[in-house]
C-alpha positions as CSV (number, residue, x, y, z in Angstrom):
1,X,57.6,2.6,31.2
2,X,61.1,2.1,29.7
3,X,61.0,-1.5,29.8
4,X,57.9,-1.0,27.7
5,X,59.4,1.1,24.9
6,X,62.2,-1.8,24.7
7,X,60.0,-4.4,24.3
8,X,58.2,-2.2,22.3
9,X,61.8,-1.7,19.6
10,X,62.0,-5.4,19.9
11,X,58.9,-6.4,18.8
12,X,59.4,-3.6,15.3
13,X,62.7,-5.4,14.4
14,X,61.9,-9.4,15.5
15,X,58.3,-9.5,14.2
16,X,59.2,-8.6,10.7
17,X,61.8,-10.9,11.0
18,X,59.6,-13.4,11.5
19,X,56.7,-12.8,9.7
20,X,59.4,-12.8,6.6
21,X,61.0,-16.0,7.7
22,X,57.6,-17.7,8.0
23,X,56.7,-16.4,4.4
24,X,59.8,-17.2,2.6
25,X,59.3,-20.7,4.5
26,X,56.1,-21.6,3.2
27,X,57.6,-20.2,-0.7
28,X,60.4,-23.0,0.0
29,X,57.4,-25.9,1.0
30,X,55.9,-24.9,-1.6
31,X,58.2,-24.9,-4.0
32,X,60.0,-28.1,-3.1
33,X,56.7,-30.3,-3.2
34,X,55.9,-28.4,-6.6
35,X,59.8,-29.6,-7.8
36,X,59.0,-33.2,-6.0
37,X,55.8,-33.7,-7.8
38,X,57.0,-32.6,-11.6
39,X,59.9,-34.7,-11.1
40,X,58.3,-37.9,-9.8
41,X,54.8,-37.7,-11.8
42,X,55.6,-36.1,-14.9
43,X,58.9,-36.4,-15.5
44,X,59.0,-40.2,-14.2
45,X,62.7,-38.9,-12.6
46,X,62.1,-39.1,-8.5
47,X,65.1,-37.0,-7.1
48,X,66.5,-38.3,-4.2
49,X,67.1,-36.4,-0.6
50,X,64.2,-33.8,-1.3
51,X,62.0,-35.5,1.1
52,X,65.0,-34.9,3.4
53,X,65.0,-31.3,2.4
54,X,61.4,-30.7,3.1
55,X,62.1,-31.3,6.6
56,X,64.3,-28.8,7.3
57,X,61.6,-25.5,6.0
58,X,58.6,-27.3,7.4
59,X,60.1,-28.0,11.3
60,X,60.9,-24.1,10.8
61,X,57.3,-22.9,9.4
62,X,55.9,-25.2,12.5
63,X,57.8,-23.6,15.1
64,X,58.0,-20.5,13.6
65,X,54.5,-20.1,13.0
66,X,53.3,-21.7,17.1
67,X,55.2,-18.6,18.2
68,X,53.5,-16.3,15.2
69,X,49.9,-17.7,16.7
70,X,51.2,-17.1,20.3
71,X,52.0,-13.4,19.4
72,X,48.9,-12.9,18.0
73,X,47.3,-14.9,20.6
74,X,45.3,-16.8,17.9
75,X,46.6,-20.3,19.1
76,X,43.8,-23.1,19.9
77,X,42.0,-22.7,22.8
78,X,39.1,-24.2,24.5
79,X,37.0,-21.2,26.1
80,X,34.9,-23.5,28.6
81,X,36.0,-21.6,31.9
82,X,35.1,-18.0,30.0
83,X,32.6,-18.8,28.9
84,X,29.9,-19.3,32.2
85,X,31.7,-15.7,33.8
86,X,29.7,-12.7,33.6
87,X,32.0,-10.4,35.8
88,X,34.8,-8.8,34.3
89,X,37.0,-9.0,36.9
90,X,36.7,-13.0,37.2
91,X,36.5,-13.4,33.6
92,X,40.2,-11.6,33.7
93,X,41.5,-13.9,36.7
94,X,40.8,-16.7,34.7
95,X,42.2,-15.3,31.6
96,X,45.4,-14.5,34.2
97,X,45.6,-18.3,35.3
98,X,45.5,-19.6,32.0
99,X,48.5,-17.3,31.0
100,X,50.5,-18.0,33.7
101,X,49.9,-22.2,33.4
102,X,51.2,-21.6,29.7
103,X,54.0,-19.3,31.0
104,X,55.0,-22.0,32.7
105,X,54.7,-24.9,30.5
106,X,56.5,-23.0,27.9
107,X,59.8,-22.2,30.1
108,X,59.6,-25.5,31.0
109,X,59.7,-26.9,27.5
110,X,62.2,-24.3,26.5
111,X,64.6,-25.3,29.3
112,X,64.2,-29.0,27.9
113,X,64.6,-27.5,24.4
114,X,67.9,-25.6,25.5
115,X,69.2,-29.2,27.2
116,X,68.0,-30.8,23.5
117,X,69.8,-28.3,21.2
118,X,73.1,-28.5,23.5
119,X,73.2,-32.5,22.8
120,X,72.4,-31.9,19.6
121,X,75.3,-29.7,18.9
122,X,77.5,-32.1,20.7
123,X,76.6,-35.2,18.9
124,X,76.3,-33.2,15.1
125,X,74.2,-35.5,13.5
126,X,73.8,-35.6,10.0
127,X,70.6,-36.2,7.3
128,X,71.1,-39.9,5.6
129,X,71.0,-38.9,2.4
130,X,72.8,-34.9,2.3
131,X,74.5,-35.3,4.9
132,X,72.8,-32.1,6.7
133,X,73.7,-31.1,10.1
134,X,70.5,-31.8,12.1
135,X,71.4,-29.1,14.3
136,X,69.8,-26.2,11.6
137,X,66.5,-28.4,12.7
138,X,66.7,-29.0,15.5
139,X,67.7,-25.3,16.8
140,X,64.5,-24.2,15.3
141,X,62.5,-26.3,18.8
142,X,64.6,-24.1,20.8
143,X,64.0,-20.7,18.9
144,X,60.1,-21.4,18.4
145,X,59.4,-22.0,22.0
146,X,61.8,-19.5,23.2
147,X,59.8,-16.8,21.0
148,X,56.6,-18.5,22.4
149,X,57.8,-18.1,25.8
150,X,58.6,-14.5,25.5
151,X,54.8,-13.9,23.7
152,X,53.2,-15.7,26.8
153,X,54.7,-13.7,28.9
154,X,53.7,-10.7,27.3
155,X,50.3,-12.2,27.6
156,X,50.4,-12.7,31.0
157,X,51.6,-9.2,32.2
158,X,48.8,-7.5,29.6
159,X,46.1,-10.0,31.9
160,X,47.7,-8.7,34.8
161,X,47.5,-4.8,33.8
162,X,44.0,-5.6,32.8
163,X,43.2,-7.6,36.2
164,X,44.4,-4.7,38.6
165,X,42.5,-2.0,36.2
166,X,39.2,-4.1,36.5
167,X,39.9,-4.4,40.3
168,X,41.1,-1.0,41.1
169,X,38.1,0.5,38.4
170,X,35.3,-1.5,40.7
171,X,36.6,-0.5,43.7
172,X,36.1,3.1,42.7
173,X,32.7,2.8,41.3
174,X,32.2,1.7,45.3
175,X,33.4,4.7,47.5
């Protein structure tokens, strides 16, 4: 129950965090094409590096947002398994399975992300143009899927609670 409440305090400071970061993301997109498109097409004065720019808010919002939809659990998914079980209890097995496959795609890919953002603060590669460290873009790979990570796993332990109270609930009904 304690770890519960922590995760729980978590959750109240990073997901507004988030939810603002993701926000004042999609105000910089935004604004950046709306500056790109008055200086090339109406101003006939094409500023150069804000293509460059651009990438740094949008590899953000794209990460950022992944883990947003894995919070929320409002990522894509294909329902074809669900969809032909009737029982409860099988219907939250498979719902259990397909947590724990992400779980474990997503450590894996974060491990891989961890190794990525290590070489990439080693090697400190620049932007062509602004001479940017890559590194404030690149970080965001690591971040994202750490974030989606910890929201899968969430996912998987509220399948699990669910699981045992279907299983322990039927086996009740049956004394």
């Amino acid at each position: 129950m304690e770890g519960n409440r922590i995760a729980l305090a978590i959750a109240k400071v990073v997901n507004p965090i988030q939810d603002w970061a993701a926000f004042v993301l999609m105000l910089a997109v935004t604004f950046l094409v709306f500056i790109q498109v008055i200086l090339r097409y109406v101003l006939h004065y094409p500023l150069m590096g804000i293509e460059e720019l651009l990438l740094f808010p949008t590899i953000w919002l794209y990460f950022l947002g992944g883990a947003i939809a894995s919070r929320e659990r409002n990522h894509i998914e294909c329902r074809v398994v669900t969809m032909y079980l009737k029982k409860p209890a099988s219907l939250h097995l498979a719902n259990w399975i397909k947590a724990a496959i992400s779980l474990v795609v997503c450590v894996w890919l974060t491990y891989w992300a961890y190794e990525y953002l290590l070489y990439a603060i080693r090697v400190w590669k620049e932007s062509g143009t602004l001479f940017i460290p890559l590194v404030f873009a690149e970080s965001a790979i690591f971040i994202g899927l750490l974030l989606m990570s910890i929201y899968t796993l969430v996912e998987l332990a509220d399948y699990t609670a669910a699981f045992l109270r279907e299983i322990h609930g039927a086996g009740k009904g049956k004394e």
